[in-house]
N, C-alpha and C positions, 0 to 999 in steps of 0.2 A: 406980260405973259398971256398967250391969248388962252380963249377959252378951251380950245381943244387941245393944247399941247399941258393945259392944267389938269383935266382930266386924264389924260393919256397916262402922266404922274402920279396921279394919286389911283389910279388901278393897279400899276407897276408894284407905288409900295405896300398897297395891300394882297396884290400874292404874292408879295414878299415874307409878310408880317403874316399868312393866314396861308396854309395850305390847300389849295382845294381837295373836297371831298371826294374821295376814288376808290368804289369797292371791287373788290377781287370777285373773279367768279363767283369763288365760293360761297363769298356774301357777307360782311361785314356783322357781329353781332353786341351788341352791350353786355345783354345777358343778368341786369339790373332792373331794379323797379322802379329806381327814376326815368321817366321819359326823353327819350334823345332826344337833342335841339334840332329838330330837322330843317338845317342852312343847307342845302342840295345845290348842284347844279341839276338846269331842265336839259332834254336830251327828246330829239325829236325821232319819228320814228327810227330813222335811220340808227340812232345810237349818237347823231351829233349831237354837241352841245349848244345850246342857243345862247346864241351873246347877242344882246341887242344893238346894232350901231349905234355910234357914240350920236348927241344928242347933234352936235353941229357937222357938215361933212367940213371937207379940206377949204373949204373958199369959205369955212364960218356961217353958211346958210341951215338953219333951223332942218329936220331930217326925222323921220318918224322911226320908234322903235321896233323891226315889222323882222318877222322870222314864224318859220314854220310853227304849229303847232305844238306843243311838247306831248311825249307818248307816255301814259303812264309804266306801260312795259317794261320800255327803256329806262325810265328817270325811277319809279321806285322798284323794281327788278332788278336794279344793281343791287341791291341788299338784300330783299327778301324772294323769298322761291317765288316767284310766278305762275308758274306752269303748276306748284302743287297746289298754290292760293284758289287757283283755276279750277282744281277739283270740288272746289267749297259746293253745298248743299245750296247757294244762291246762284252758282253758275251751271252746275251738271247737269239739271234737268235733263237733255240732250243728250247725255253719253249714252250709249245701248249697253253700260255694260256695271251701272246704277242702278242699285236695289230702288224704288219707287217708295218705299216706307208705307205709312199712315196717309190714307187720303187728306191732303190739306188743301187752303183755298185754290180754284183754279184762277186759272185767266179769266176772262168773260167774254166774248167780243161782242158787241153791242152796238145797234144800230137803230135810232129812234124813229127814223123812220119806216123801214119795214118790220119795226117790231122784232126786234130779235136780240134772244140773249144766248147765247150758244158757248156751254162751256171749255175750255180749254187747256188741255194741259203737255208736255214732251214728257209727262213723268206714263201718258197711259192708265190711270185711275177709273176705276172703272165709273161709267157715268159721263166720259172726258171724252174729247175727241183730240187727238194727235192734228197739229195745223196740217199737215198733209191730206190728213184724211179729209177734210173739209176745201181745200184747194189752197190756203194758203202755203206761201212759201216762208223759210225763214227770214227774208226780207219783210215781207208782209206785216209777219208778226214782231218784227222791231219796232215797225211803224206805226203796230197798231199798241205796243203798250212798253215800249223805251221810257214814257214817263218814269214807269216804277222798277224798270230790270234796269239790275244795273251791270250791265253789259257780260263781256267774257262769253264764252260757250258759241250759240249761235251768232253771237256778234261778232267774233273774230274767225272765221273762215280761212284758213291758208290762200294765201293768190291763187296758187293751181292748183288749186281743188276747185275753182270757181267756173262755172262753163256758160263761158260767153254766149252762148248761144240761149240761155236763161233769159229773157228779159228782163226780170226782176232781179235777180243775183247778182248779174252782174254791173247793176250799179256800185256796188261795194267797192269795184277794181277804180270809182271817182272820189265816191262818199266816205272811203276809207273804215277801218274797222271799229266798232264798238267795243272796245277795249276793256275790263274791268275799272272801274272808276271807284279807286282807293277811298277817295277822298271824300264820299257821299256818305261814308260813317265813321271813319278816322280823321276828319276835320271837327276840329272842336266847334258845338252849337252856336248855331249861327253864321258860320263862316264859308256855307254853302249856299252856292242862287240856287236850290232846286227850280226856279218857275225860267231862270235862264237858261238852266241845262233843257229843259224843257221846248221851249223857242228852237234852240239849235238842234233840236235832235228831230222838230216837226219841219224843219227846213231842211232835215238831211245831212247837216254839220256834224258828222258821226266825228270824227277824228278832232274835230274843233271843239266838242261839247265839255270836256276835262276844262281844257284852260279857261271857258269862256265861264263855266258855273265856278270857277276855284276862284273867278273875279282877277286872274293872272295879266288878261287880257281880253279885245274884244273881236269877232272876225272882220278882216281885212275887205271886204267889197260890198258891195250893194248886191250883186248875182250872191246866189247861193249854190249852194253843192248840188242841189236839189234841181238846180237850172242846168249845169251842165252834165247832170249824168243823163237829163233828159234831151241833152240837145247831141251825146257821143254815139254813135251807131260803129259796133264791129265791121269788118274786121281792118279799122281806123285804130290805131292805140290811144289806149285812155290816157284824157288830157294829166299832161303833170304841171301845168304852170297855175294849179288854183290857189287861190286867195292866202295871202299868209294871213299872220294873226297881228294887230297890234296889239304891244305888249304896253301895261304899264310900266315907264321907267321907275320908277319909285320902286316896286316890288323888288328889283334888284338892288343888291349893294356894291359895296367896288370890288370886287373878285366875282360878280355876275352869277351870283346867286341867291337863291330867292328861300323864304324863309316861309315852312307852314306848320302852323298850330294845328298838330297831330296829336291822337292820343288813340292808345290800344285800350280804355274803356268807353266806349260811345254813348251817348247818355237816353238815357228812354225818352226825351224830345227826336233823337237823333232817330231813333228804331219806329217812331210813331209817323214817320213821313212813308212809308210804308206798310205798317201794321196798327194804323188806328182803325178803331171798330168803336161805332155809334148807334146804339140801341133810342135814343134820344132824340130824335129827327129835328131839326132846329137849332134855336141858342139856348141850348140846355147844360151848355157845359159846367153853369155855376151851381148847378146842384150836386156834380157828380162826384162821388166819392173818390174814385179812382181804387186801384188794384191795392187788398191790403197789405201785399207785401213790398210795394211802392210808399206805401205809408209809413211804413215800418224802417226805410232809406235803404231798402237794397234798390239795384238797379235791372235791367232786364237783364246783361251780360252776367248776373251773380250766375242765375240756372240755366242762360244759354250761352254755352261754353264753346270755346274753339281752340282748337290748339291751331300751328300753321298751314294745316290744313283744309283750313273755316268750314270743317264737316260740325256746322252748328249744332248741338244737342237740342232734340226738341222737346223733350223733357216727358216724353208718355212712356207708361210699360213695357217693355218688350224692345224696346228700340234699339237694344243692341244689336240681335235679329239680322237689322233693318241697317245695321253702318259696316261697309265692309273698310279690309284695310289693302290701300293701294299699293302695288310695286313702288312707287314713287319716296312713298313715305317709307317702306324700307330699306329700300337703298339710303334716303337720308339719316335715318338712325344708324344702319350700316358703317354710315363712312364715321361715326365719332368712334362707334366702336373698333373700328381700322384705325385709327386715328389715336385711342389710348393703347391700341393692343397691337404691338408689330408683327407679332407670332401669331397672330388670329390670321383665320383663313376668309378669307371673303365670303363661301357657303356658310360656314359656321356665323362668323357677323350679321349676316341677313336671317338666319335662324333665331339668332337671338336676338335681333329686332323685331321680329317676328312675333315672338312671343312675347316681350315685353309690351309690344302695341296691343298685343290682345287679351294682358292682363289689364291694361289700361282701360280696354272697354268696358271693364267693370266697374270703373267710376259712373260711367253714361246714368245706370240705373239708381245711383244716388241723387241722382240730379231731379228726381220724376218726385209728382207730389209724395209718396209712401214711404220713397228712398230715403226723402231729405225729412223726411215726421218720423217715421220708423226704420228707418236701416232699410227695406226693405228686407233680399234674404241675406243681409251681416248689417246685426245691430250694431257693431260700432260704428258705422257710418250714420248713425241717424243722429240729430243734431243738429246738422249741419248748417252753417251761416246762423246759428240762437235758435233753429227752430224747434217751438215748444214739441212735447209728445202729447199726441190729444188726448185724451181721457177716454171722450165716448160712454160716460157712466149711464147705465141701464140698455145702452145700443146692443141688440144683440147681435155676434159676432157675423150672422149670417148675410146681414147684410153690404159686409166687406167684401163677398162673394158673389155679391145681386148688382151693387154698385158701384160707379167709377167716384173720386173723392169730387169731380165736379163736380157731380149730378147733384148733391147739398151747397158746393162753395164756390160756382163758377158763373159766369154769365147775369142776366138779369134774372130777378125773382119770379119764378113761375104765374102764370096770372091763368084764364079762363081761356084768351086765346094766345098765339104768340107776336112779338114782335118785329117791325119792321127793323132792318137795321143796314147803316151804311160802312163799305168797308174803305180803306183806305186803294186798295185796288182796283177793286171793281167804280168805284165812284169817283174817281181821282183826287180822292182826298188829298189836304197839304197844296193842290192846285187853285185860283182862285176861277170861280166863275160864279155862276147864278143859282141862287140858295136851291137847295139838294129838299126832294120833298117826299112822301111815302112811292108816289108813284114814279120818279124817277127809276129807270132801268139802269142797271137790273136791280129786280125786287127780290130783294135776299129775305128770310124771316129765323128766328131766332128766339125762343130753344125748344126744338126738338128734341123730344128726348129716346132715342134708340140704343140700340146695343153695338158695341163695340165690339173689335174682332176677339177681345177676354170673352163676351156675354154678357156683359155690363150694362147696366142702363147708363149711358153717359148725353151730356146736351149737345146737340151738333147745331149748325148752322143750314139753313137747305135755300136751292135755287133751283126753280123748275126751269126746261130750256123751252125756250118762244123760237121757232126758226119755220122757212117755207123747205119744205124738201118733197124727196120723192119716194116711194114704197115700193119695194121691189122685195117678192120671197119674202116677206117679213120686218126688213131692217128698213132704217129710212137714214136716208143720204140727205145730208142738210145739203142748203143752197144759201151761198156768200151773201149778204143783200145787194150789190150789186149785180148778181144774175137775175136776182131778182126782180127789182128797178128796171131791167135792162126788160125781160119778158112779160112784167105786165105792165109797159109804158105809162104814157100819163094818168090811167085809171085807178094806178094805186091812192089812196086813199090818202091824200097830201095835207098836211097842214096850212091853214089858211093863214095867211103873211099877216093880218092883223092879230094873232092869237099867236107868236111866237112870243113878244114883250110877257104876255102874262103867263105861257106855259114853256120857257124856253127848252123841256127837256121833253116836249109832244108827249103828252103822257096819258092822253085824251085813248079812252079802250077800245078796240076794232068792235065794229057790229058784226052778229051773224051775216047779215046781206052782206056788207064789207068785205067779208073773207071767200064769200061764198063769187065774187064777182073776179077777186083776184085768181084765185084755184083755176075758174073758168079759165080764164088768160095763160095761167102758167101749165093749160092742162090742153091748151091747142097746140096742135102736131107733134105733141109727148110722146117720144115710143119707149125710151129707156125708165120707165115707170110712172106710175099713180104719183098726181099732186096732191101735197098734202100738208097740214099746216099743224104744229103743237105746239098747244098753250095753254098754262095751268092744269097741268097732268090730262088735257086730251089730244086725241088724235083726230083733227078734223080732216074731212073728205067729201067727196061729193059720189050720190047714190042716185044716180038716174037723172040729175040733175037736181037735185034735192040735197041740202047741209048735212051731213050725218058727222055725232062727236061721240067719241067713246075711249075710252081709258086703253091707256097703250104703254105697252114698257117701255117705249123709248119714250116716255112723255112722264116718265119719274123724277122723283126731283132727283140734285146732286145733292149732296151730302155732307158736310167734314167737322169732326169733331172740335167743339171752343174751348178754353183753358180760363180766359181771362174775361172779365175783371174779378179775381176772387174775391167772395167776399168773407167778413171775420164771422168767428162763429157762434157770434150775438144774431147774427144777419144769414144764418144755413137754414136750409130749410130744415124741418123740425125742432126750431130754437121757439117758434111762436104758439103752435097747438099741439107739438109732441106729437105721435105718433099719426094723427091726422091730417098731417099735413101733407103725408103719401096714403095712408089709409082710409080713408074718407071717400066718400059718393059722390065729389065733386071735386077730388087732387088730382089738381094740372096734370099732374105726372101719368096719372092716366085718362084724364077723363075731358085734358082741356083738348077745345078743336084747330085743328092745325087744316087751314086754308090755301091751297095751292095760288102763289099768285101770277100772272102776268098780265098781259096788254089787252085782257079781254073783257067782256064782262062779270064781275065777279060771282053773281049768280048762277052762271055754267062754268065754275072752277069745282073744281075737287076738292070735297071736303071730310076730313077723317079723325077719330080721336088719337090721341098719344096713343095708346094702346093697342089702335089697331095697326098703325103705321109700325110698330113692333113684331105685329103678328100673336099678342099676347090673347089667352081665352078670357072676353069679357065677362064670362058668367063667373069664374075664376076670380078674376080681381074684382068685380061688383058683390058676388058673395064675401069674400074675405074680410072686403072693405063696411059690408053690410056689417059686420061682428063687430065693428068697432063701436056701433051703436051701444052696445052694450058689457062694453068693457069697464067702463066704470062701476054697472052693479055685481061683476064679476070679480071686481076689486072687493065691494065692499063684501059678499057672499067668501070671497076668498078670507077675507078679514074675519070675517064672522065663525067663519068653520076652523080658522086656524084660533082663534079666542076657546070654543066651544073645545076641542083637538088638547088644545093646552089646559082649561078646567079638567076635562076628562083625567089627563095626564095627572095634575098636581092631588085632583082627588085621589085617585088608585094610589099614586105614592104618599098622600096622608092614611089612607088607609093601612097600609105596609106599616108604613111607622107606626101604627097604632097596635096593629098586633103582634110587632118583633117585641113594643116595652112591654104588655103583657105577658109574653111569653117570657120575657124577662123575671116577672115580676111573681109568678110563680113558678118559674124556678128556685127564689130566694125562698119559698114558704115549702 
């Protein structure tokens, strides 16, 4: 029997013996807390199914296993909503029609060599700039941080929505979409190439980068995506004959399909290729304790929750607020309630899915530190997952009111000044390259401690932005560092080709003359405004030809409050000196200096205490805090007068005694 009419056989009687998997519109569900065996067929964009040719063709000659891409749309969309997945808190950025929440990390866009860290975000945060507004396009911004988005939103564009006449956009109609990519947290650890998805997605392999990171298969050519959207010019139709994919045969079984180790709890390895934060700069990770509620075996998904429509809980105050509920989502509760109720009205079903989702937002707020310690406002939710009810014995309550539960249990332990710290975003943490060092851009520092939108003293994170722009009316319009590069040509201020090996992330700080040479350059035949440069909370300019730097609001830092790593509350602040450890002449929390940093020299940064960065009256808290000097002999003066208080006391009542029994005592006579 030859080889191929052997194989032909045993695929026959295995979908014979095994039905293949085929979900209905509506979507296939378990509805169990055992995990389905997810044996799938793949399905490329189109919706076809990818079968690999058989291993030999008809003349018995060896033949590679080569088919389109698979789309995760198509292949996990047949079962699960799509389009509502799409709504999740890690794709909507983008929608205009998304509450923006709680300022959280931005983007960063960063550029070592013109110095610039320029924040970024589609949520509009104040502090942020929208890529439009800076000139980027949505293409732009796939390419500048695809590393850590994991696609969806601006990555999948409709075709005709797309206008060829874009130069940038419309590469997408080669490079294909950026699709959500399931499998970057629903793959069990391990079982994801982050550093390959990565490869494919800097080469432009948008549409290839799923199967190539899921290790499915590897791309089909030597050209890349990236070569022919550069070599297609309109109005020529976009090539269709690109690259397929080889596929590993082995991945498939004989009914051609392929089997992944999926799970709907993604484990906090999984969440840290994304959300690692390092206050430790180096190989410091064998000291670090880690989060104690990681100690304790919860995982990050216990309090960041999702239901199917991955609107992530982020676990602070108010955040109900902040999560609206989509038509989308009640239509799908809708149709069950259509579905048990035949005499329901379709209005009436949507009403009461309506309502039911928005009693449900009241779980959001047990999920936050106060909800899951104390109920917050309905104690019987408090508990939650074992967690203890704190005591707080002698803590007077008013402090519940002044602070957020970080500002004792969050981040690292306050110190004199703050820390440098690298994020998983902004650094490309999870990526390998050349050891990450204080001065690598961008320089983030850590913890701040400001008020929150309660009033709260809470610890944030802060980044001042470094960028060349121009001042016009008051505001300053950043400039891409390619416009930059481009207008003040070879005079920028270049790193020397022997000094890459030892500083590969140019980290070396611009001099006054430096800045002051470039401005010149970027400030000839200017008519659409003043050139101007900001770094480390100033605003540099040039005054008759002369450097001038002074403090400018757009030269603020950005901001966002941190949660993690909590520590226990052996390790809170005022577990070591009690109440001086906020009250004192010398407590971080008001008094340490918070150093603006960036690519300058540090001695013309801005430098200010905890308390002014607040806005708080230092005569205020430096008096207050002065009292504590003296609170011990106000202890023992308190002791002393309540001793004295109480002799006085127990005399007067032996005295009483002494003349009721006399008066007793002639009474009898």
């Amino acid at each position: 029997m030859s080889s191929l009419l052997r194989i032909s056989l045993l695929v026959a009687l295995a979908a014979l013996g095994r039905p293949t998997v085929s979900c209905a519109a509506e979507g296939l569900k378990t509805e169990s807390r055992t995990p389905f065996r997810h044996v799938i067929p793949l399905r490329d964009v189109e919706g076809n199914q990818i079968i690999p040719a058989p291993e030999f063709d008809e003349q018995g000659k060896p033949q590679e296993a080569r088919g389109n891409p698979f789309s995760i749309a198509q292949t996990c969309g047949r079962c699960h909503e799509y389009s509502i997945i799409g709504q999740g808190w890690h794709f909507n950025a983008a929608r205009g029609n998304v509450k923006p929440g709680r300022p959280g990390e931005p983007w960063i866009l960063t550029d070592p060599a013109t110095r610039t860290q320029i924040p970024v975000s589609y949520r509009g945060w104040p502090g942020t700039f929208k890529p439009a507004d800076i000139g980027l396009t949505d293409y732009d911004f796939l390419l500048a941080f695809s590393r850590h988005f994991p696609g969806g939103g601006v990555g999948e564009p409709a075709k005709d929505k797309i206008d060829t006449a874009d130069v940038r956009m419309r590469r997408m109609l080669v490079t294909g979409a950026m699709e959500i990519d399931c499998l970057i947290c629903h793959n069990r650890q391990g079982a994801y190439a982050h550093e390959a998805r990565y490869k494919a997605l800097n080469n432009e392999n948008f549409k290839w980068a799923p199967t190539i990171a899921s290790e499915v298969g590897v791309y089909g050519a030597s050209r890349m995506a990236k070569t022919f959207a550069d070599s297609w010019r309109p109005p020529r139709p976009a090539p269709t004959n690109l690259p397929p994919v080889k596929y590993e045969r082995d991945r498939f079984d004989l009914a051609n399909e392929v089997k992944f180790d999926v799970t709907r709890r993604p484990s906090p390895e999984t969440c840290y290729y994304c959300h690692t934060s390092d206050s430790r700069v180096g190989d410091a990770r064998w000291h670090s304790d880690r989060d104690v509620h990681m100690r304790a075996g919860m995982t990050c998904i216990d309090c960041h929750r999702n239901g199917i429509d991955h609107m992530v809980v982020r676990g602070y105050e108010g955040e109900t607020a902040d999560r609206a509920i989509t038509d989308d989502m009640i239509l799908l509760r809708a149709r069950v309630f259509l579905r048990d109720d035949g005499q329901l009205k379709e209005a009436d079903a949507r009403k009461l899915a309506e309502s039911q989702l928005r009693n449900e937002l009241g779980y959001v707020e047990t999920l936050s530190c106060r909800g899951c310690h104390y109920g917050s406002e309905n104690p019987k939710f408090a508990g939650r997952l074992g967690a203890p009810h704190p005591e707080h014995t002698g803590f007077p309550p008013i402090h519940f009111e002044k602070l957020s539960c970080t500002a004792c249990h969050s981040g690292p332990v306050p110190a004199d000044t703050t820390q440098i710290v690298h994020t998983a975003l902004a650094h490309k943490l999870g990526l390998p390259g050349p050891v990450r060092g204080e001065g690598t851009a961008p320089i983030i520092v850590q913890p701040v401690f400001l008020r929150d939108a309660s009033g709260r003293i809470a610890p944030h994170k802060a980044v001042w932005p470094s960028y060349w722009g121009t001042l016009k009316e008051g505001k300053v319009r950043p400039m891409l560092p390619d416009e930059v590069t481009k207008a003040s040509g070879d005079k920028f201020p270049a790193q020397p080709k022997d000094d890459v090996e030892r500083d590969p992330y140019n980290t070396r700080p611009l001099t006054d003359p430096q800045i002051k040479d470039v401005l010149t350059l970027l400030s000839s035949g200017r008519t659409n405004g003043e050139a101007v440069y900001l770094a480390a909370g100033k605003l540099y300019r040039l005054d008759g030809g002369n450097l001038k730097s002074d403090e400018h609001e757009a030269a603020k830092p950005y901001t966002w409050a941190l949660a993690h790593d909590v520590r226990s509350k052996a390790q809170a602040v005022g577990a070591t000196k009690g109440c001086a450890d906020c009250h004192s002449q010398d407590s971080p929390i008001y008094f340490a200096t918070v150093t603006a940093r960036g690519p300058v020299d540090p001695k013309n940064a801005v430098t200010k205490a905890q308390w002014e960065l607040r806005g708080d009256d230092p005569k205020l808290a430096g008096t207050f805090a002065f009292t504590f000097k003296f609170r011990p002999l106000l202890k023992i003066m308190t002791i002393f007068c309540a001793v004295v208080i109480l002799g006085v006391i127990v005399g007067r009542v032996a005295v009483w005694l002494g003349g009721f029994r006399n008066r007793g005592q002639s009474d009898t006579y």
